[in-house]
DRENFI-533611 format. One record per residue (C-alpha): residue in three letters; x, y, z. Coordinates in Angstrom, 2 decimals. Example, Ala and Ser with C-alpha at 12.3 -4.5 7.8 and 13.67 -1.06 7.14 Angstrom:
! residues 2
(pt ALA, (12.30, -4.50, 7.80))
(pt SER, (13.67, -1.06, 7.14))
! end
This chain:
! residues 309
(pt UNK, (58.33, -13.45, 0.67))
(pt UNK, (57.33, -10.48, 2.50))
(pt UNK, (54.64, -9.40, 0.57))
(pt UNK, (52.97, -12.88, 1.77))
(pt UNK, (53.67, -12.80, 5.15))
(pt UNK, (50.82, -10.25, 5.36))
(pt UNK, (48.43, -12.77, 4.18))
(pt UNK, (49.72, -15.22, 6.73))
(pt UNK, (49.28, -13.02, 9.55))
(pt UNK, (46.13, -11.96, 8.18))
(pt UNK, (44.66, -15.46, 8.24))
(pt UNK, (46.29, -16.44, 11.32))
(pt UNK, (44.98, -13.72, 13.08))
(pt UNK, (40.98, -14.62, 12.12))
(pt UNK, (41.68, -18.20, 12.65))
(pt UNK, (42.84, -17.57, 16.18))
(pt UNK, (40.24, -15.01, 17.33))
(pt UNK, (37.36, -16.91, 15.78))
(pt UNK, (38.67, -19.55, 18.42))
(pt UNK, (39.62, -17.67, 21.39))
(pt UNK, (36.49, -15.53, 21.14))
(pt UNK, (34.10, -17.11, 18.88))
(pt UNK, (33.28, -20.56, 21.37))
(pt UNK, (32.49, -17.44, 24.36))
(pt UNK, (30.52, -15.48, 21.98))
(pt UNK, (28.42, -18.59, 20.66))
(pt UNK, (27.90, -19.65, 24.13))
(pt UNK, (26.80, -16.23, 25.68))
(pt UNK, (24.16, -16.38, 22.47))
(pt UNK, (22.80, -19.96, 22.88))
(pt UNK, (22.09, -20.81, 19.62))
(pt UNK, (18.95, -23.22, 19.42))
(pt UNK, (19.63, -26.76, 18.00))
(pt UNK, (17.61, -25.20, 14.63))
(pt UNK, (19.77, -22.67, 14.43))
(pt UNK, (23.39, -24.60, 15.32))
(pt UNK, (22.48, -27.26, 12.18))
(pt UNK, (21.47, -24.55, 9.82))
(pt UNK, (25.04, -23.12, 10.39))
(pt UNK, (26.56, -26.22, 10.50))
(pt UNK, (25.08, -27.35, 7.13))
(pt UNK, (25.53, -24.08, 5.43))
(pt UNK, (29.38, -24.30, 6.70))
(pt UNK, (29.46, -27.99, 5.41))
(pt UNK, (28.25, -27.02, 2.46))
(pt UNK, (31.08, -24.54, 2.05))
(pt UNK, (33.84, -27.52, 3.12))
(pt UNK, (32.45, -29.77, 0.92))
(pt UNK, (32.52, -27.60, -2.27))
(pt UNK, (36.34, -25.99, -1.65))
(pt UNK, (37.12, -29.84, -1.52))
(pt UNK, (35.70, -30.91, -4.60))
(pt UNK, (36.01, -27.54, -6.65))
(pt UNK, (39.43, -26.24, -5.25))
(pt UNK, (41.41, -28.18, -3.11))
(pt UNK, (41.10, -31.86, -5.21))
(pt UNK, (41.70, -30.04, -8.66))
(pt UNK, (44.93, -27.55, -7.34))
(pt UNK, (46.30, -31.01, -5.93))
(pt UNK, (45.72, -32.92, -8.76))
(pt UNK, (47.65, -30.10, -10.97))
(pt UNK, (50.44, -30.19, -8.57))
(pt UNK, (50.78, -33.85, -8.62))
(pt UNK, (50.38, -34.46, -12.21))
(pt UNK, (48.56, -37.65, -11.29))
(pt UNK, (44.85, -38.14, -10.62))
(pt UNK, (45.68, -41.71, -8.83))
(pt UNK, (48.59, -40.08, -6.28))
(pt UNK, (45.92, -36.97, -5.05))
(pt UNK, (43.24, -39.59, -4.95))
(pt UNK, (45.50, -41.70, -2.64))
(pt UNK, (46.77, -38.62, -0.11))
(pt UNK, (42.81, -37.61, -0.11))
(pt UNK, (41.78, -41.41, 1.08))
(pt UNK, (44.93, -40.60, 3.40))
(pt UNK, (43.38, -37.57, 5.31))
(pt UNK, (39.59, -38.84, 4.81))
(pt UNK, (40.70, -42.13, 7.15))
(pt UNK, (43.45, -40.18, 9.40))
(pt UNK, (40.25, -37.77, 10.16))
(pt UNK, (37.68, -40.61, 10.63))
(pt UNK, (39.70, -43.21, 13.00))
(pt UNK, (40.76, -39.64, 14.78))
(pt UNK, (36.96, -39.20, 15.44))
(pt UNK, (36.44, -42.53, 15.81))
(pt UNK, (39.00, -42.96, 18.55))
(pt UNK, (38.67, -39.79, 20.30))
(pt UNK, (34.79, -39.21, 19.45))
(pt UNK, (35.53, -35.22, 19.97))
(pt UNK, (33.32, -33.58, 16.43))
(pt UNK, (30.38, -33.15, 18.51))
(pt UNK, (28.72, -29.74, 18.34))
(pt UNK, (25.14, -30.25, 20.69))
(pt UNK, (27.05, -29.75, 23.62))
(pt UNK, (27.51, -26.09, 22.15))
(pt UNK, (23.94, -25.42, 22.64))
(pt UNK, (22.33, -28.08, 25.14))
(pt UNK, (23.32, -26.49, 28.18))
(pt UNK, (23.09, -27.79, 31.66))
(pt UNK, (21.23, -30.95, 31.35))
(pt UNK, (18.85, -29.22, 28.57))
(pt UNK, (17.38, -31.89, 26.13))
(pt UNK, (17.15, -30.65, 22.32))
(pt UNK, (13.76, -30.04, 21.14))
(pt UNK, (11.18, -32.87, 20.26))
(pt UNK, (12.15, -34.88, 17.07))
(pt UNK, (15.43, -34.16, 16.89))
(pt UNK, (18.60, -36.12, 17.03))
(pt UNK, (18.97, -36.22, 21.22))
(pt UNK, (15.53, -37.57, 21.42))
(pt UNK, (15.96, -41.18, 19.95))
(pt UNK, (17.05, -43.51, 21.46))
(pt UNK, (19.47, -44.53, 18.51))
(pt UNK, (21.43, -40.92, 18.21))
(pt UNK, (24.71, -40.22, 19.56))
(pt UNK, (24.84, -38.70, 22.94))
(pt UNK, (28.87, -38.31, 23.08))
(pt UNK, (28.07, -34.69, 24.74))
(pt UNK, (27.87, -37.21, 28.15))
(pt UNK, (30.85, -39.79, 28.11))
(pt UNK, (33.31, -37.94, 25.95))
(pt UNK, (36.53, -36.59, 28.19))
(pt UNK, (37.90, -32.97, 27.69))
(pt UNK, (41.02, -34.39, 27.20))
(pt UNK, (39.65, -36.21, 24.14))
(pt UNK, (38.16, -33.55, 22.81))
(pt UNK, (41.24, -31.16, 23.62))
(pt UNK, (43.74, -33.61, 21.81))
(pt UNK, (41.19, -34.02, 18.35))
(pt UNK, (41.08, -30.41, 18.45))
(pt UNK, (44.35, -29.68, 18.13))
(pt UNK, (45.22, -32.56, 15.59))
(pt UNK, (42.35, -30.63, 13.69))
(pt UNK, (43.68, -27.53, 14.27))
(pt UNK, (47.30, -28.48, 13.08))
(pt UNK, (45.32, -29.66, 9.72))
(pt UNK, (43.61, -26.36, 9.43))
(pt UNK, (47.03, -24.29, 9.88))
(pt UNK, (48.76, -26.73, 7.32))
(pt UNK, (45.73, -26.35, 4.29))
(pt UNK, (45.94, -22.42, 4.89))
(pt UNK, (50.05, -22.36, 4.57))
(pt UNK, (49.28, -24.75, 0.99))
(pt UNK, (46.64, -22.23, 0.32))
(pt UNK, (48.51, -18.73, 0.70))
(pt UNK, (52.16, -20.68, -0.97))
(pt UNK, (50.12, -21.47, -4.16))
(pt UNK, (47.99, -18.28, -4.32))
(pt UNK, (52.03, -16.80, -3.82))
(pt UNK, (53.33, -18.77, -7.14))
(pt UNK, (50.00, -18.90, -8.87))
(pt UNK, (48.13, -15.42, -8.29))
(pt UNK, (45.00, -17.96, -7.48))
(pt UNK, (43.46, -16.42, -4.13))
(pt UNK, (40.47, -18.14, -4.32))
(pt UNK, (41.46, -21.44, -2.62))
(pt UNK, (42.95, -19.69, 0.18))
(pt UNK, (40.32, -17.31, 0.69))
(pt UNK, (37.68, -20.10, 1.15))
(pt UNK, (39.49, -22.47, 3.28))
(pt UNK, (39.89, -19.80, 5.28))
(pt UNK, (36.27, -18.60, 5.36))
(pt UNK, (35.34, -22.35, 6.26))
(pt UNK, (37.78, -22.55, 8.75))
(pt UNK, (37.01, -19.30, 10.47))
(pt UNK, (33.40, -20.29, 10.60))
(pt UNK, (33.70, -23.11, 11.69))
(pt UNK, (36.24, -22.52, 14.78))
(pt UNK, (33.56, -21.10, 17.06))
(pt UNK, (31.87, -24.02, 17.24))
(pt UNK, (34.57, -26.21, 17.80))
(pt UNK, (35.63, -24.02, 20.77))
(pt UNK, (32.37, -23.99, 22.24))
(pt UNK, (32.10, -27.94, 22.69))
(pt UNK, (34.92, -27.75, 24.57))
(pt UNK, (34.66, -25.06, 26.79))
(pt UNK, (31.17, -26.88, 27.48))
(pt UNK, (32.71, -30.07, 28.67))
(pt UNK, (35.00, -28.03, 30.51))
(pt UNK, (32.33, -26.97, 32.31))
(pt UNK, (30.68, -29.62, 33.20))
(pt UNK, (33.41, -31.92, 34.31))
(pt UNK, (33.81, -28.97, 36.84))
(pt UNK, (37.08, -26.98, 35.40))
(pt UNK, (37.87, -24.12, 36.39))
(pt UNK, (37.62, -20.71, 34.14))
(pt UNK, (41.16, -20.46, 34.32))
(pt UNK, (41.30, -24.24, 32.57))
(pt UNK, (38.91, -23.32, 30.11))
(pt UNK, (40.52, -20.23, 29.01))
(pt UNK, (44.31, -21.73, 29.53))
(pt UNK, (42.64, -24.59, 27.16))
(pt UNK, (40.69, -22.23, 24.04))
(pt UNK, (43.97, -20.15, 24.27))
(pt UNK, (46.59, -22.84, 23.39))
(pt UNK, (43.81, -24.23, 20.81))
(pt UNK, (43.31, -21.21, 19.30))
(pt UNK, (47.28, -20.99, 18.58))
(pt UNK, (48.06, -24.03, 17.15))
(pt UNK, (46.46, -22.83, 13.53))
(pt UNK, (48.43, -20.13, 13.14))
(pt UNK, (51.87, -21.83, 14.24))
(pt UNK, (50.65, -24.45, 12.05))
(pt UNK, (50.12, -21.89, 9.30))
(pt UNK, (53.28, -20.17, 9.64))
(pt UNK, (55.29, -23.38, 10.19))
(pt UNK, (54.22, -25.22, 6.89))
(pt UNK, (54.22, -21.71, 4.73))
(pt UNK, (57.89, -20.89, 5.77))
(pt UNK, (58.49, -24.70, 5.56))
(pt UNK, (57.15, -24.89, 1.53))
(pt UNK, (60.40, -22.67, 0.76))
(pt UNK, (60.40, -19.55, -1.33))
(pt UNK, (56.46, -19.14, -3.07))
(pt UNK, (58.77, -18.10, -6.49))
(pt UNK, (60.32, -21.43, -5.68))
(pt UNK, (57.75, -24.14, -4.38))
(pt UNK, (58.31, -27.65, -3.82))
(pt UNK, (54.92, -29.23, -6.07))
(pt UNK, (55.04, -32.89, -5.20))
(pt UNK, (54.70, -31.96, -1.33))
(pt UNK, (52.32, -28.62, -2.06))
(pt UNK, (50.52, -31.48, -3.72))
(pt UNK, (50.26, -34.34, -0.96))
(pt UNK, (49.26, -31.35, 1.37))
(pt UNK, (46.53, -29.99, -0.81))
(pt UNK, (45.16, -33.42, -1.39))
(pt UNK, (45.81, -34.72, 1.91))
(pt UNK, (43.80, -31.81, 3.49))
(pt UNK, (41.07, -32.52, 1.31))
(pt UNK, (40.28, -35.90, 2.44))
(pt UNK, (40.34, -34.28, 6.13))
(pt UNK, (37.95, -31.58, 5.24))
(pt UNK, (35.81, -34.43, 3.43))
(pt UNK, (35.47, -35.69, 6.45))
(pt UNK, (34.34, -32.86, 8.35))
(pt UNK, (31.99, -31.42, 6.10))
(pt UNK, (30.19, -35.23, 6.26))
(pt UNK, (30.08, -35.40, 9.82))
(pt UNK, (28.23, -32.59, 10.18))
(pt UNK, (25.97, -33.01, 7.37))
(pt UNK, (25.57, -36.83, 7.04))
(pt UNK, (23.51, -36.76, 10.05))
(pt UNK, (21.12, -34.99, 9.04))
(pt UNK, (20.30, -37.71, 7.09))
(pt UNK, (19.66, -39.75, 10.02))
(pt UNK, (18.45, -37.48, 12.65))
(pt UNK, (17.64, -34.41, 12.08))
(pt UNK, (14.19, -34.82, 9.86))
(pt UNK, (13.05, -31.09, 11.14))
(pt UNK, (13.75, -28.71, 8.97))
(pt UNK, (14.60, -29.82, 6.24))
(pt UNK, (13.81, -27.45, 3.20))
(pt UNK, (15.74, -24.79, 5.71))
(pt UNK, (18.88, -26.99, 6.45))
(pt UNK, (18.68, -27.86, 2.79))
(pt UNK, (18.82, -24.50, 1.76))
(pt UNK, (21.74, -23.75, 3.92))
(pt UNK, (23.95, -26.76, 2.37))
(pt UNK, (23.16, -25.19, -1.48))
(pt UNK, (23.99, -21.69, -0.52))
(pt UNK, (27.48, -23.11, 1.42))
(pt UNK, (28.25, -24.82, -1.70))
(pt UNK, (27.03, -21.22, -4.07))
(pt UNK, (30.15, -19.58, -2.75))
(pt UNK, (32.94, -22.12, -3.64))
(pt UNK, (31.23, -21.63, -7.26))
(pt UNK, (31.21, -18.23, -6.70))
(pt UNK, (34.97, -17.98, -6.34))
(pt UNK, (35.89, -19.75, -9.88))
(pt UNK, (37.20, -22.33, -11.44))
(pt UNK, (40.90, -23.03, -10.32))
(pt UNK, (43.60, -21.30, -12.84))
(pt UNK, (45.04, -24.57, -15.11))
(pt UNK, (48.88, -24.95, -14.15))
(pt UNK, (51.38, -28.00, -14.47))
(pt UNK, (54.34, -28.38, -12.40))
(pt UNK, (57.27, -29.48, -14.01))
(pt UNK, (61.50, -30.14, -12.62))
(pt UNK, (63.26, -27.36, -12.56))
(pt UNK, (67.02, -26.69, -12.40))
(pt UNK, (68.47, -29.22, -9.90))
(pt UNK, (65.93, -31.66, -7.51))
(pt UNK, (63.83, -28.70, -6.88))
(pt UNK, (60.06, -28.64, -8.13))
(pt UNK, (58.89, -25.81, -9.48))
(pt UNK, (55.63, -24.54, -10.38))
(pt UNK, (55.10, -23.48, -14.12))
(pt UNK, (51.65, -21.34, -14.47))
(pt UNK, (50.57, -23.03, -18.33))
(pt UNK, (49.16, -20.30, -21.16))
(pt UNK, (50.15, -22.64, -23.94))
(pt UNK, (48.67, -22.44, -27.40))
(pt UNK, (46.56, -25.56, -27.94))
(pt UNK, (47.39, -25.13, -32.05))
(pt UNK, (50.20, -26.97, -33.40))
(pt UNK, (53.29, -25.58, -32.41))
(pt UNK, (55.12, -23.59, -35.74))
(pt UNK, (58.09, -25.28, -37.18))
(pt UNK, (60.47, -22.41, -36.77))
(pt UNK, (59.98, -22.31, -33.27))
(pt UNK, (61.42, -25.01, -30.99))
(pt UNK, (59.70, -25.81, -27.86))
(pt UNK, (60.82, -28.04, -24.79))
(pt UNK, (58.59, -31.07, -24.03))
(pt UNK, (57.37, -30.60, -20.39))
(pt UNK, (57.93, -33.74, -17.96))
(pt UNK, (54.47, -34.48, -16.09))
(pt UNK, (54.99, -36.91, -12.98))
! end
């Protein structure tokens, strides 16, 4: 397990800097509203296509059944959207809006029918959806790095992890903002992005250890994870880009072209590698990489039937 361990600490140490520093660095910057939804869509457009390209197919193959990772993937999709709903913390304006600054003309912020949750939302909120989210993030990158372990298949942790680094800063940044204006202290705010900013990697660590030996993985839960973070990251990827729809009418060959090239680099990446899982000695699952020969099988040679669940 060793040899793995270096990929978990090398993922856990991007996650948590793009946190800790990226939400400073994007606030020194000040991004203008243009500029905060073209990233947002291009980094949308990356969640979106590791969902449907990576994560919902590896799940699928570690489940055996389309129905069960279709279920776990409603499972995160609602957990993530009555999260939001309840808490209201996946807003990014208050990243770039400043002290009482009003996003340009035509915009979202300028109706009278957009969201304005940068004003009533409470830190705490935010704080508490952050971390949920975080936990999620930490728990899709320890599925991730256990089935590129058993598989050789980097490319679904290497993207989740790209979207999730890119995406931290911004995250970080909307609440150090409301930190700041419900009069915190830099101390809080700092206290605050530093314990957000660790619960990916203990989440990451936690869940890979947890998944057992990578020569040895339990499918059925690998599974439920993969699919389960799927329906979470579905969920992200359409709050920030749904409203576009909506809201955002400006720009709209730019943010347009920002979604496609988000979604060019899950394609990029590959197709995942086919594998079925099948029981192995004892209760255990194991995970059984498939090169068979789709020709009829030779009579001389005896071959056991594999069990799909």
């Amino acid at each position: 397990m060793l040899p793995w361990l270096a990929n978990v600490g090398l993922y856990a140490a991007a996650t948590f800097l793009a946190s800790l520093v990226g939400g400073g660095l994007l606030l020194l910057l000040r991004p203008t509203h243009n500029h905060l939804q073209t990233a947002l869509s291009f980094v949308g457009g990356l969640m979106l296509g590791m969902v449907l390209i990576h994560l919902i197919p590896h799940s699928i193959s570690c489940l055996s059944s389309v129905h069960a990772a279709m279920g776990w993937t409603l499972g995160g999709f609602l957990t993530l959207f009555f999260l939001q709903r309840v808490l209201g913390y996946h807003d990014h304006e208050v990243a770039v809006s400043g002290e009482g600054a009003s996003p340009p003309s035509g915009t979202a912020n300028s109706t009278p029918h957009a969201p304005v949750l940068s004003h009533r939302v409470s830190w705490i909120a935010v704080a508490l959806g952050l971390s949920l989210h975080s936990t999620i993030d930490g728990i899709t990158l320890g599925a991730a790095i256990n089935l590129h372990a058993h598989t050789g298949d980097s490319a679904l942790g290497l993207g989740m992890a790209l979207a999730i680094i890119l995406h931290k800063p911004f995250d970080a940044a909307a609440l150090l903002t409301l930190v700041h204006r419900a009069g915190g202290t830099n101390r809080l705010k700092w206290s605050l992005n530093l314990a957000i900013a660790s619960v990916t990697p203990a989440a990451l660590l936690v869940t890979f250890l947890g998944l057992g030996s990578p020569a040895d993985p339990h499918s059925e839960v690998l599974g439920c994870m993969l699919a389960f973070s799927a329906g979470a990251f579905l969920c992200i990827a359409c709050s920030d880009l749904l409203p576009e729809l909506k809201f955002h009418a400006h720009d709209r060959l730019r943010l347009s072209a920002a979604l496609v090239l988000g979604l060019a680099l899950p394609l990029a990446l590959g197709e995942p590698h086919e594998h079925n899982y099948t029981h192995t000695h004892g209760t255990v699952h194991g995970c059984v990489e498939s090169h068979a020969d789709p020709r009829p099988a030779n009579h001389g040679a005896a071959s056991a039937p594999c069990e799909l669940h």
